[in-house]
C-alpha positions as CSV (number, residue, x, y, z in Angstrom):
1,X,0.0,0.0,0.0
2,X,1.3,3.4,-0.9
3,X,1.9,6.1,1.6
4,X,1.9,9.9,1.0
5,X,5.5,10.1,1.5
6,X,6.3,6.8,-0.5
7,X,4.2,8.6,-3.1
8,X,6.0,12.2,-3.4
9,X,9.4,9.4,-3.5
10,X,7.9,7.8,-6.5
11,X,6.7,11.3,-8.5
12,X,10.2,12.8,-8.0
13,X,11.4,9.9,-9.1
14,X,10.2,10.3,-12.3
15,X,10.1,14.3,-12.2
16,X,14.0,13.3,-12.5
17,X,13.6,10.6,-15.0
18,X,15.2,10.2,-18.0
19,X,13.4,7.4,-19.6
20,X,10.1,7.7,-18.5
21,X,8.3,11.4,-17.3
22,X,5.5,11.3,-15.4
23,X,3.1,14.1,-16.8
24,X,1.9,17.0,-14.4
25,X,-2.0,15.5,-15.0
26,X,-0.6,12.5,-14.2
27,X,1.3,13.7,-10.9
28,X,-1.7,15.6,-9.9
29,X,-4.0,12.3,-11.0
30,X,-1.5,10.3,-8.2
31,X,-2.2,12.8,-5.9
32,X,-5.8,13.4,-5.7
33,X,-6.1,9.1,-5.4
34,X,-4.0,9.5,-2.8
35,X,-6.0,12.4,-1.1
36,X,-9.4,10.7,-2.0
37,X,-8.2,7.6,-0.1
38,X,-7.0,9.4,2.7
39,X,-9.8,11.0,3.6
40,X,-12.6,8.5,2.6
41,X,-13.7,7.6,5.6
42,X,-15.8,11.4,5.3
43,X,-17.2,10.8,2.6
44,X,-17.4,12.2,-0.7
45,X,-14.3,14.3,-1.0
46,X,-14.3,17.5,-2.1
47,X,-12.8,18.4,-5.1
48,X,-12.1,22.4,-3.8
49,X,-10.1,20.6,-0.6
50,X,-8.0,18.4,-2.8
51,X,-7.2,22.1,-4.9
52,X,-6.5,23.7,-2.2
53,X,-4.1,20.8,-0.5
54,X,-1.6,20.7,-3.4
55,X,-2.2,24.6,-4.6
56,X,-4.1,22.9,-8.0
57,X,-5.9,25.0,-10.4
58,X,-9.5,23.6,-9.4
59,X,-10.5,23.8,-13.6
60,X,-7.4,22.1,-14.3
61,X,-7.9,19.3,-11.5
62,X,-11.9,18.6,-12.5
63,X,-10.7,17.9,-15.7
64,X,-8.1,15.2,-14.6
65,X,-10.7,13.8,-11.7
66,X,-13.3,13.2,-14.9
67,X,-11.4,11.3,-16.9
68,X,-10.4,8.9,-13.6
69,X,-14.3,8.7,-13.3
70,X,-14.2,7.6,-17.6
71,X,-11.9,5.4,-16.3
72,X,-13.6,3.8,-13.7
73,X,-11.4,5.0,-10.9
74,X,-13.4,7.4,-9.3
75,X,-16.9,8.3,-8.6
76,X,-18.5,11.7,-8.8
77,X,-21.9,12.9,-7.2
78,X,-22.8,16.2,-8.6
79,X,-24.8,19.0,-6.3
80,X,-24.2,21.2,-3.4
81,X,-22.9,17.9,-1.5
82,X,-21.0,16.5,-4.5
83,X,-17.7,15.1,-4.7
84,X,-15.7,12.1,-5.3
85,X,-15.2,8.9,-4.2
86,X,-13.1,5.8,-5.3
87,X,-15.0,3.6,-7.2
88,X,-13.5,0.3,-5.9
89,X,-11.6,-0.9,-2.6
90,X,-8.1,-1.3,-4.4
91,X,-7.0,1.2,-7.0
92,X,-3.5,0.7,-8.4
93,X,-0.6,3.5,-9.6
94,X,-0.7,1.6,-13.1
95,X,-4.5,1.9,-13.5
96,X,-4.2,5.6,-12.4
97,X,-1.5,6.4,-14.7
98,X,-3.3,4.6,-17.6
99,X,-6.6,6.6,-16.9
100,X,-4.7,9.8,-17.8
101,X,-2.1,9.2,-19.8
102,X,-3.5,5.9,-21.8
103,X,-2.2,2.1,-22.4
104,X,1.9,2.1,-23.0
105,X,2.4,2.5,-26.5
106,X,4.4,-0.4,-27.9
107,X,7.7,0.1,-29.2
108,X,8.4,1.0,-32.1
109,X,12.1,0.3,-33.4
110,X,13.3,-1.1,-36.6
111,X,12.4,-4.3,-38.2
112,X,16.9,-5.1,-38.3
113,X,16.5,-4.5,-34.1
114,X,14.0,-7.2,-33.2
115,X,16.0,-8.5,-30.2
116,X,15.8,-4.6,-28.6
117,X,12.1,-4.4,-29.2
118,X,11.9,-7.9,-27.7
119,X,13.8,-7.0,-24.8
120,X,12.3,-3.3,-24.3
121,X,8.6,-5.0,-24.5
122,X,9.5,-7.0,-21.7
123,X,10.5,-4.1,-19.7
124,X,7.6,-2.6,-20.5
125,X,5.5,-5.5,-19.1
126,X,8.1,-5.7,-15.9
127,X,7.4,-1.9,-15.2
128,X,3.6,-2.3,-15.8
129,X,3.5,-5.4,-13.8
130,X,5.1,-4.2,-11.0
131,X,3.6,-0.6,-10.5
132,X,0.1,-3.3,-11.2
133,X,0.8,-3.9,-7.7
134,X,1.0,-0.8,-5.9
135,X,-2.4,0.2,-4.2
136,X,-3.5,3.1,-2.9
């Protein structure tokens, strides 16, 4: 299960990265999971109290938290007492970074370099596999 500080450890992480960036949807996305999960013993979280937690522009943020409700992650209520809510017991870092950024593209390397693309599509299902396991 992730923590918030084992969380900020994995962003920075790939803030830093060379190989493989993390998005700023995608780092607020994280975030927000994280906040929602926190706090869900309150109820439906508000979206205005996540904003104001990690100083995100609310219009920004409601875009990112509807398309983790596309995705299945997240449930909204709309109204005066509206908010969000995960939409199952376990969500995963993989399934969040999917629901923003999409699926990881397949490699695409020349036809003479098969044993590369064979090799980088099983690091691709290593990584996947293994951030498949993370929970929030």
């Amino acid at each position: 299960m992730i923590t918030e500080s084992n969380l900020d450890n994995f962003i920075e992480f790939f803030r830093k990265g060379k190989s493989m960036r993390l998005s700023q949807s995608t780092d607020y996305a994280l975030k927000a999971v994280a906040f929602i999960k926190k706090n869900e013993g309150a109820g439906i979280v508000l979206s205005a109290s996540i904003s104001a937690e990690y100083d995100i522009p609310l219009e920004y943020l409601l875009k990112i938290l509807q398309q983790l409700v596309r995705a299945g992650l997240l449930l909204s209520k709309r109204g005066p007492r509206g908010g969000f809510s995960l939409a199952k017991k376990k969500i995963t870092i993989l399934e969040v970074i999917e629901g923003i950024e999409g699926k990881t593209p397949p490699a695409e390397i020349s036809k003479d370099l098969k044993v590369i693309e064979t090799t980088y599509d099983k690091a691709v299902e290593a990584f996947r596999y293994q951030l498949n396991k993370v929970t929030f």
